[in-house]
Structure formats: structure tokens, C-alpha cells
C-alpha positions as CSV (number, residue, x, y, z in Angstrom):
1,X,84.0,92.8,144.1
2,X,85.9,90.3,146.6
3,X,88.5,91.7,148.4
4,X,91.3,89.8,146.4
5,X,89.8,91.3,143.1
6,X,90.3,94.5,144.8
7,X,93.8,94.1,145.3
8,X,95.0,92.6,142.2
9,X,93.2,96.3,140.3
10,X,95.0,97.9,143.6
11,X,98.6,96.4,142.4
12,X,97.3,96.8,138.3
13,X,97.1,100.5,139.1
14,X,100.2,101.1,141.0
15,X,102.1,99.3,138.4
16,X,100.9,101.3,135.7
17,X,101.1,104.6,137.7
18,X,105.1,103.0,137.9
19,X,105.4,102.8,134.6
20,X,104.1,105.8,133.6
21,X,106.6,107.3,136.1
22,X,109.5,105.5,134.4
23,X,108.6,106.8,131.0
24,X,108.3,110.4,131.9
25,X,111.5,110.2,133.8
26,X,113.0,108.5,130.1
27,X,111.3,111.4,128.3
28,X,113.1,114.4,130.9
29,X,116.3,112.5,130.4
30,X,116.0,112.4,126.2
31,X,116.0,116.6,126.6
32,X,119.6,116.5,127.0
33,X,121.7,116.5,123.7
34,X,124.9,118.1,122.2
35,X,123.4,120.8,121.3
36,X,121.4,121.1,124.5
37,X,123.5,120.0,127.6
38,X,121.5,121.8,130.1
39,X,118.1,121.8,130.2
40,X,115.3,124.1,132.5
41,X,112.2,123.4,135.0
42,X,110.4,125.7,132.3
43,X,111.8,123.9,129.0
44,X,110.9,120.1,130.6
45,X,107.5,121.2,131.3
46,X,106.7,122.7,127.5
47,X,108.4,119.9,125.9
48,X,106.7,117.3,128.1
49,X,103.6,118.8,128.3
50,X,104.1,117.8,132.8
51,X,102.5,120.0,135.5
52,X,105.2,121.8,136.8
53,X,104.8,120.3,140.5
54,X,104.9,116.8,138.7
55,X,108.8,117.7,136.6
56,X,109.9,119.0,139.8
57,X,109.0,115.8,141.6
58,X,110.8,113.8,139.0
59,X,113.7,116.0,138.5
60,X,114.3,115.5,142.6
61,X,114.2,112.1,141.9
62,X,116.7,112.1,139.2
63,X,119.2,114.1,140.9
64,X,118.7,111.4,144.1
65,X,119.3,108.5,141.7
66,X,122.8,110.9,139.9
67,X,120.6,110.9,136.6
68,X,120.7,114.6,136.6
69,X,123.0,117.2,138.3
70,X,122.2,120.8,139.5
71,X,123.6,123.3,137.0
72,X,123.7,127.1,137.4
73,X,121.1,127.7,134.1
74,X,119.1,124.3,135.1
75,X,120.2,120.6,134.8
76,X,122.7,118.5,133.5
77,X,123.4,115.0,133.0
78,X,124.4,113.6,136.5
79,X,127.5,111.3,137.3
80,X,125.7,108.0,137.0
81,X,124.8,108.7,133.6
82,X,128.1,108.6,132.6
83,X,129.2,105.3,134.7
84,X,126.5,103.5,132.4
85,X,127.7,105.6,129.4
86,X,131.5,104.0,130.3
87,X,130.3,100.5,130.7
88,X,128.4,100.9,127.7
89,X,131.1,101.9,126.0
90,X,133.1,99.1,127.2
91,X,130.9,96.7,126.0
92,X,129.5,98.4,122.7
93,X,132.9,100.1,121.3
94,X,134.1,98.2,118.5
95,X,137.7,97.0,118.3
96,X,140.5,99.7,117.3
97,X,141.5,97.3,114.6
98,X,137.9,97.7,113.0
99,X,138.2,101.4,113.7
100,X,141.6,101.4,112.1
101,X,140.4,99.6,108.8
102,X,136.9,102.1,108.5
103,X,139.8,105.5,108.8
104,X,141.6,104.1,106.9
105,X,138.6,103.8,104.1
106,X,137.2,107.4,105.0
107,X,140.5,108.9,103.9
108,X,141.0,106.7,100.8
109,X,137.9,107.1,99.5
110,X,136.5,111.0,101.5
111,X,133.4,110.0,102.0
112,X,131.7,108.8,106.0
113,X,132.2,105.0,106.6
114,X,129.4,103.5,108.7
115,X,129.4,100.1,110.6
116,X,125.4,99.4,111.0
117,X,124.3,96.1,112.9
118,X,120.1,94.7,112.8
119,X,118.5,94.6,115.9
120,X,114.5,93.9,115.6
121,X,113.1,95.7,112.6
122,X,115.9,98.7,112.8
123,X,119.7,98.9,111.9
124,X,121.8,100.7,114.1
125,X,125.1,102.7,113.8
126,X,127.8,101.4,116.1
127,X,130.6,102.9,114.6
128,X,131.5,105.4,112.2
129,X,134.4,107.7,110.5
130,X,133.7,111.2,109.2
131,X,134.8,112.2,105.1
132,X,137.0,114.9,105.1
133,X,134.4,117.1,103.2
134,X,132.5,119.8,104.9
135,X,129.6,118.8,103.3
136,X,129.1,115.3,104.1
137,X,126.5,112.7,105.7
138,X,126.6,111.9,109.7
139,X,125.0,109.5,111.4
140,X,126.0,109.6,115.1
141,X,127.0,105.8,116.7
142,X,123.9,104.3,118.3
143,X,121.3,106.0,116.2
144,X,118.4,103.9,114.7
145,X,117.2,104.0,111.3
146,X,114.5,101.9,109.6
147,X,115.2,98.4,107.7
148,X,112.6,99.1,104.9
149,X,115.1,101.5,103.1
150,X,119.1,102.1,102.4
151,X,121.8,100.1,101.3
152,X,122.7,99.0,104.6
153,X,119.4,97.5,104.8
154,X,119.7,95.8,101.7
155,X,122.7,93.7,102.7
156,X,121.7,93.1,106.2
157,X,118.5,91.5,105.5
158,X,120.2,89.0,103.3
159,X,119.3,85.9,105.8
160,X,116.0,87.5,106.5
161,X,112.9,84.9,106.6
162,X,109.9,85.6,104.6
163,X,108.0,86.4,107.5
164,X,110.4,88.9,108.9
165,X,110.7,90.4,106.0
166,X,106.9,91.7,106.0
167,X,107.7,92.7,109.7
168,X,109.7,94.8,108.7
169,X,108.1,95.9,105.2
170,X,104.7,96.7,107.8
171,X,107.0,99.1,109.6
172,X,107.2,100.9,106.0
173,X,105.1,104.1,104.8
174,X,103.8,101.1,102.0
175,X,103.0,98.4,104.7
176,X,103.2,94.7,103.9
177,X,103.1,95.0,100.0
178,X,107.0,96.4,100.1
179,X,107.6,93.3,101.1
180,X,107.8,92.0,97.8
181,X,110.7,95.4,96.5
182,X,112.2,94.3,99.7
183,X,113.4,90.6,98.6
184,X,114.3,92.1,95.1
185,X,116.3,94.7,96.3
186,X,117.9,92.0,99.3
187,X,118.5,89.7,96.3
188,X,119.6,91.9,93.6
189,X,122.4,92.9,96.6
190,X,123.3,89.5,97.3
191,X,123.9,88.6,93.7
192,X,126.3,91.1,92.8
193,X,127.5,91.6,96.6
194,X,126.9,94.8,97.3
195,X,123.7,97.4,97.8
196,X,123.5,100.6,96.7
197,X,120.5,103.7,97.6
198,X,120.0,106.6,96.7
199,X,117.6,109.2,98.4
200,X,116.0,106.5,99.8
201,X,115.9,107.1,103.2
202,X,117.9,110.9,102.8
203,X,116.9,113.2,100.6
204,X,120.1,113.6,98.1
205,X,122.3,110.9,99.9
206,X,123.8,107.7,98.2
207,X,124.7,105.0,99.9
208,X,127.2,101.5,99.1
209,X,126.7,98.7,101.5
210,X,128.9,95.5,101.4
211,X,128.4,92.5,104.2
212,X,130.4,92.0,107.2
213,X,130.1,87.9,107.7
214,X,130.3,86.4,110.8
215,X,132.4,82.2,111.2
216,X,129.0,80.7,109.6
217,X,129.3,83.1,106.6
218,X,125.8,84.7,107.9
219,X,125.6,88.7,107.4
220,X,126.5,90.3,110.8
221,X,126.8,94.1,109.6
222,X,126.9,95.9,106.9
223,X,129.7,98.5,106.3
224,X,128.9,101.1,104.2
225,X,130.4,104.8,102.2
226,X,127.5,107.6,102.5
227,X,127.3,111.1,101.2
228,X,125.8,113.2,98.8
229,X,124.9,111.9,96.0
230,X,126.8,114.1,93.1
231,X,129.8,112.7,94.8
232,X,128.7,109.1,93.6
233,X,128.2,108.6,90.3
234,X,128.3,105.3,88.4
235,X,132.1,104.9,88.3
236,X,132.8,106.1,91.7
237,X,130.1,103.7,92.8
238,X,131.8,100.4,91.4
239,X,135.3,101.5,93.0
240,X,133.9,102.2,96.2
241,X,132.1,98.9,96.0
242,X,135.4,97.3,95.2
243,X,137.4,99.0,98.4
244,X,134.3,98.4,101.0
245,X,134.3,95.1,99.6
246,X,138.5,94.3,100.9
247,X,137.5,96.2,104.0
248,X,134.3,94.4,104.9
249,X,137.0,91.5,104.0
250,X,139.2,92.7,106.7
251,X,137.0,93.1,109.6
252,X,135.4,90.0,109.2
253,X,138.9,88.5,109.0
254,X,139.3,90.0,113.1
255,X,136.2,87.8,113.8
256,X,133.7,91.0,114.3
257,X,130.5,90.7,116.1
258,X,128.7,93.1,118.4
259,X,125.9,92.9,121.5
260,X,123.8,94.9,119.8
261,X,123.0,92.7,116.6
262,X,120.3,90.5,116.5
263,X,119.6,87.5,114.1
264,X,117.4,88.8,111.3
């Protein structure tokens, strides 16, 4: 092996031992919830499966970087975490006028309005309003769910080429031959202008989706009423449709679009 051989493995191996550094750092950092603020040397090492001399080493180097803080019971998210959770928030919040129209909606109608954008072959939640109910469906802002399934789906693959369309029907417990429910169920919704699902993706949860549309008239969200399904029957179903339908109206009115989306 020449000596220039020797150093391109040399530089393979350090980038892959970085790497592999960055993703268990990612992996200590996804520990830390809600319902889990503060985590422990003992619980990063069973969750992660790390040698405890390894976490330690990592969790030094996330307290350095102000990824972590020390905490009496363990560690906690540190202060730089929440300088990228600000800017983020800055950048990713939608508009208080869009905000004001999905209230607005949840109150009306007592059931959980969701704003859900596409990005690759997911949708993602970038704003919602809880229903008044106790028992009723959340889905937290930024949280990922699957484009082969739900009625948010349905309406935001709308513009969706052929071959995306198997991307994402791959993605699916079916593989590629959903593909083909996929464009009945994206053209069904585009026909009568809104999407409807039920247990499709939750077990006992309907959905009603309705577009968001961008200056071209292209789908750029979908806004949607969730929650469980003996609160939706047919009737219900076709009003709801009717009242997403004015605010979906409204919000594309105010010009919405979001840095999250991605053309589908």
C-alpha cells in the first residue's frame, strides 16, 4: 500500500470515527423530553447501549459545547440548546394570523386543528390548536408522520409525480404496489376537495384534510380537524369539510408558506 493510500484509509477512518461521534452525541441529546427533562450517566448508558467511560466523554463534550447543563439528579438541556430552539422558532413559527384562524376553528368546531407541510417522503406538524375535549388527538409541532397514510397525506400529495409517489408508497408496510391506492385516494381528494382517514395511521382517529395553496395554486399544506373517530360521523364530516375549507381559504389568502415544506 503506498503511502498516499495509507492516508486517504487514515482520513476514511477518522471521518467515520467523527461521525459516529456526532450520532451518539444526537442519540444522548434525543433522551431529553417533556416528560423526561433530566436525564442520568446510568439511564444514557442503558438506553444507548455506550460504555460508560465513552457517555461520560461525550456528556463532557456537550456540556463544553452548552448542549447539556449539570443538574442536581443528572443533566439537562444546556443554554445553547435553547438559542437554536429561539432562532428556530423565529424562523419556523407560523404567523399569529394563521394561528388566530386554526383557534378560531378548534373552538368552533372542538376538535385539534393541524397545519402539516411535505418535506421528503414525511409530513410534518408546524402548527397546531388543541379541542377542548379531554379526550382528544395531539400531535406535537415538528413531529413527523409518514405520507403513505392520513388525510393530510392525501391532500398534500396532490402535485405529487408518478415517481415520487412510489417513493413514498416504498416507504409503506405494502411497498411500491400502494402506489397505485395512493393516486386513487390523492385523486378522489382532489375531486371533491377534501381527504378524509380513518384509523389509518391511528388506531380509532379520523381525520378531514383540505389544501392550503400557495400564489401558483400548488398545495403547500394541508390543514386538517383530528380526533376520535365517534366524534365524526358522516354529517359532522361534511360540515367540518365545509369550515376547514373557508379557513384553508383564509390562510392561503395571508400568502402562507413555511421553510420546512418541500416541493412534492
Amino acid at each position: 500500500m503506498s503511502e498516499g493510500q495509507a492516508r486517504a484509509g487514515g482520513d476514511s477512518d477518522q471521518q467515520a470515527s467523527g461521525v459516529r461521534s456526532v450520532r451518539r452525541a444526537f442519540d444522548i441529546l434525543t433522551l431529553l423530553t417533556e416528560d423526561r427533562p433530566v436525564i442520568t450517566l446510568r439511564e444514557i448508558t442503558e438506553s444507548t447501549g455506550l460504555a460508560k467511560t465513552t457517555a461520560l466523554r461525550l456528556v463532557q463534550t456537550l456540556e463544553e459545547t452548552g448542549l447539556l447543563g449539570s443538574h442536581p439528579s443528572g443533566y439537562t438541556a444546556g443554554p445553547a440548546l435553547w438559542r437554536w430552539a429561539y432562532l428556530a422558532r423565529s424562523q419556523w413559527e407560523v404567523p399569529q394570523e394563521t394561528r388566530k384562524v386554526m383557534r378560531d376553528l378548534a373552538d368552533r368546531l372542538g376538535e385539534t386543528v393541524n397545519l402539516f407541510v411535505a418535506r421528503g417522503v414525511h409530513r410534518i406538524c408546524v402548527a397546531h390548536e388543541e379541542s377542548p375535549h379531554p379526550l382528544r388527538h395531539v400531535v406535537d409541532v415538528g413531529d413527523e408522520q409518514p405520507l403513505w397514510a392520513g388525510a393530510s397525506s392525501k391532500i398534500l400529495l396532490r402535485d405529487a409525480s408518478e415517481v415520487f409517489l412510489r417513493r413514498v408508497a416504498a416507504a409503506s408496510p405494502q411497498g411500491e404496489a400502494h402506489a397505485e391506492r395512493l393516486r386513487a385516494w390523492v385523486t378522489e381528494a382532489a375531486e371533491r376537495g377534501y381527504a378524509v382517514s380513518s384509523s389509518e395511521w391511528d388506531e380509532g382517529l379520523t381525520a378531514v384534510a383540505v389544501p392550503v395553496t400557495g400564489r401558483t395554486g400548488k398545495v403547500v399544506a394541508s390543514l386538517s380537524l383530528s380526533g376520535p373517530s365517534h366524534r365524526f360521523p358522516y354529517e359532522a364530516v361534511e360540515r367540518f369539510a365545509t369550515e376547514l375549507a373557508e379557513g384553508a381559504r383564509l390562510i392561503s389568502g395571508q400568502g402562507f408558506s413555511h421553510p420546512l415544506s418541500s416541493a412534492v
